[in-house]
C-alpha positions, 0 to 999 in steps of 0.5 A: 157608213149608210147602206143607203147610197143616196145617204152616203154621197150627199154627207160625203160631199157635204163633208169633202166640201168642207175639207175632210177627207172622206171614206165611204162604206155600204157596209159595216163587213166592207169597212171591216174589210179595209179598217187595217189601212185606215189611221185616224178619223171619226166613224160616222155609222148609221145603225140599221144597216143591211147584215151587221148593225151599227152597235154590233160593229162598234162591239166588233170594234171595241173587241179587235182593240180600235179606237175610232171615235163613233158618231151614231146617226140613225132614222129609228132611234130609241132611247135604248138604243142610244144609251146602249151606244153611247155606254159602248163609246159612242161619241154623239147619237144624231136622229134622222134628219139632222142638219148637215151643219149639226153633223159637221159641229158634232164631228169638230168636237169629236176630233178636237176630243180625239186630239186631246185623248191622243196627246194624253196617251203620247204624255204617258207613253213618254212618261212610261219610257222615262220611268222605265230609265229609273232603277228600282232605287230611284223609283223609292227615292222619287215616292218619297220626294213626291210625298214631301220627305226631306232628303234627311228623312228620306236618308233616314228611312234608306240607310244611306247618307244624305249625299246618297239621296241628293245624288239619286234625288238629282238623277231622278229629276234628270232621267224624268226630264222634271223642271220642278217638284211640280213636273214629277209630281204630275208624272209620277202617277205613271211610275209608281 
């Protein structure tokens, strides 16, 4: 996004010929005004614009919940301004002018970063929903599967036998979709 057009079609075509599919905005109110269709992808925002600055949309952004992947590009950037940036979320900060070929690389890393925050994300929320599946008895028997205890010391501090433990341990283990101790120990993070 660039109040100026001339700015706006030369990077939009640099980007479209290198087959990205690309949106273009003369304002950060008109993409405001489209964002609710929009899905993935990365904001590249100049932050002097006519009406709201490129900092003041990422503020709006960041309040409404949106996570968009920011590249800041700028003909008047200071340092200030950068760290401010760059402190709010933005990914990369390029000066004016930059190559076209820097832009390029600079929105590969974004979206390569992007890809990875979103499967991490779907990993939780998958690892949320199994949790969720556990009863409240489970939940202590698999803390205490995590932090090492056998299942006789795990009978011992419940009250129960040990056939209990290993008919929760084996719940656990299936409700979790976990192959090993190893697998529940790097979920359990997520339940606990």
């Amino acid at each position: 996004m660039d109040d100026d057009s001339a700015v706006r079609d030369a990077l939009s075509l640099y980007l479209e010929g290198s087959d990205f599919a690309v949106k273009t905005f003369e304002s950060a109110e008109a993409f405001l005004g489209k964002i609710g269709g929009m899905g993935r992808g990365v904001l590249v925002l100049d932050q002097r614009m006519t009406g709201m600055t490129g900092l003041e949309l990422q503020s709006e952004l960041k309040g409404r919940g949106v996570e968009l992947p920011t590249i800041f590009i700028t003909g008047h950037g200071d340092v200030p301004m950068s760290v401010r940036a760059m402190k709010e979320g933005a990914a990369d900060f390029l000066e004016k002018p930059f190559r076209n070929s820097d832009l390029l690389a600079s929105i590969e890393q974004v979206l390569a970063q992007d890809e990875v925050r979103m499967e991490e994300n779907l990993y939780h929320a998958r690892v949320t929903v199994k949790c969720n599946r556990l009863t409240p008895r489970e939940k202590e028997v698999m803390g205490f599967i995590v932090r090492g205890l056998s299942n006789k010391n795990i009978a011992e501090l419940l009250g129960v036998s040990i056939r209990t433990v290993e008919a929760h341990r084996g719940r656990v283990m299936e409700k979790m979709d976990a192959g090993s101790l190893p697998d529940l120990v790097r979920m359990v993070d997520f339940c606990l």
